[in-house]
N, C-alpha and C positions, 0 to 999 in steps of 0.2 A: 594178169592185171595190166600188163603195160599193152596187151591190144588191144585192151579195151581204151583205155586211154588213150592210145595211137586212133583208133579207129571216131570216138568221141570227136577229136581236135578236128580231124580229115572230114567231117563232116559236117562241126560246125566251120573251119574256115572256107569250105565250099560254100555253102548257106549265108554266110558273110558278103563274099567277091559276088552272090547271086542278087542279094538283099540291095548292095549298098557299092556297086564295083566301085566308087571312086576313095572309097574307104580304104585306103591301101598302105605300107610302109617300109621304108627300105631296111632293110638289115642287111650287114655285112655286104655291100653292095647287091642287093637283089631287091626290086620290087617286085612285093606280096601282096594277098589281101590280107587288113590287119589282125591278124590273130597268130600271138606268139605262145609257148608251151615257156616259160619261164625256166624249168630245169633242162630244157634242151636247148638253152643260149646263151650267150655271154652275158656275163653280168650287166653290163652296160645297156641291154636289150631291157631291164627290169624296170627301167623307166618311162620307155618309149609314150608319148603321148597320143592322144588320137587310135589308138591303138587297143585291143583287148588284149590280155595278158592271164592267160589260163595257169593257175597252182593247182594242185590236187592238194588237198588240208585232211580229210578224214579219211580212213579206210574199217571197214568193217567186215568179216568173213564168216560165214556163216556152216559151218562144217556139216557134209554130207557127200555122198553118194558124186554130187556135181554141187559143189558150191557155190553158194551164192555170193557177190561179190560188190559193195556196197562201197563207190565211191562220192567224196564229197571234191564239187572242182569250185574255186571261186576264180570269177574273173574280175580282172582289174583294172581300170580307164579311168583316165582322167584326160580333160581338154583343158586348155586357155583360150579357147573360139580364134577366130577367125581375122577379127578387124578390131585385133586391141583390147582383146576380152571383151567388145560388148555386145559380141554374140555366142558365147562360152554356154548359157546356157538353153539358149537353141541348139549349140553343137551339143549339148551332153542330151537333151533330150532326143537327137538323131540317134545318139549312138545307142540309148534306152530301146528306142524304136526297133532300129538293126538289131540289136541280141536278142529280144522279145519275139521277134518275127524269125531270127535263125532257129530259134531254142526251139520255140511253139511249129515251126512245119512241121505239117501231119505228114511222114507220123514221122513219130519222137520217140525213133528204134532205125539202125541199122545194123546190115550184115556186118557180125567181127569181124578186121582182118588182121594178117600176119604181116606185117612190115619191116621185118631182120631181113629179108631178102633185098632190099633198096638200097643197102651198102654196097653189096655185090655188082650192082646195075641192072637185078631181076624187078620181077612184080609183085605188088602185093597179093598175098594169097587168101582166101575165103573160106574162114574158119566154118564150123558147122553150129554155132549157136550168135546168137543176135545180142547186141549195145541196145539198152533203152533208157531214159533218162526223163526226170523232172519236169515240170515248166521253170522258169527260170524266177528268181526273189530276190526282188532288188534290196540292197541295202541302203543304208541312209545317208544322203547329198553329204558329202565333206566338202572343204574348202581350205585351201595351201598355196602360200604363193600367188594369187590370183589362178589356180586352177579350180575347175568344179571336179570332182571324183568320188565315185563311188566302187564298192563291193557286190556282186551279184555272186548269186549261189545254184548251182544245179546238183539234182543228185543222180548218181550214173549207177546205172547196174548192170552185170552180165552174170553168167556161170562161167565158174572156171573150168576148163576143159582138161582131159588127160594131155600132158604134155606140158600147157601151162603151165610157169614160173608164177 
């Protein structure tokens, strides 16, 4: 499950930096394009504005031979715009824009990979079954603080492979 979900991120925040390069954010000293994995960061990153913020929330397994493996990711953004909140919701509808056109590139499947080797200083390596995923379903415009924010949903699938955890 987790290269699927390695593999998921890796491609939506390629898809992202392709979409939208100036969409970007620093964490822990680094500028990125913005899309953070929320259980792979410091608490403090769970905020970030301007930013997509991917959770995984559901998981479903489907037992067989090669199971199937059903995740649910919500991603999470909220802006304050730009010039004083009074263009928050121009910026929220960019950022609307940018995931809809990440999520939606045809197609909407990549090769698994193995990403445990990147601690080491190696490369990711190229599993033998494929990530495919949803169109993306936006949820409904919140408003806090003077930010606009919403929840968006995708659903991720793969097979789990012998080896797989």
């Amino acid at each position: 499950m987790q290269n699927a979900k390695d593999t998921f991120y890796e491609v939506l925040r390629d898809r992202v930096a392709e979409v939208s390069a100036g969409l970007t954010v620093v964490v822990r000293g680094v500028l990125r394009p913005a899309v953070v994995v929320e259980e792979n960061e410091v608490v403090s990153s769970a905020e970030l504005r301007d930013c997509f913020r991917l959770r995984w929330t559901g998981l479903r397994v489907d037992a067989g031979a090669a199971p199937l493996v059903a995740m649910q990711c919500e991603i999470r953004y909220a802006t304050a715009g730009s010039a004083g909140g009074l263009d928050r919701g121009r910026a929220l509808a960019a950022m609307d824009a940018t995931l809809a056109a990440a999520v939606g590139t045809v197609p909407q499947s990549a090769v698994k990979k193995d990403f445990s080797a990147l601690a080491g200083g190696g490369a990711a390596v190229a599993l033998s079954s494929s990530v495919w995923w949803s169109d993306v379903a936006f949820g409904a415009l919140a408003e806090d603080a003077g930010e606009l924010k919403r929840t968006a949903t995708v659903e991720v699938w793969s097979y789990r492979e012998a080896g797989e955890a």
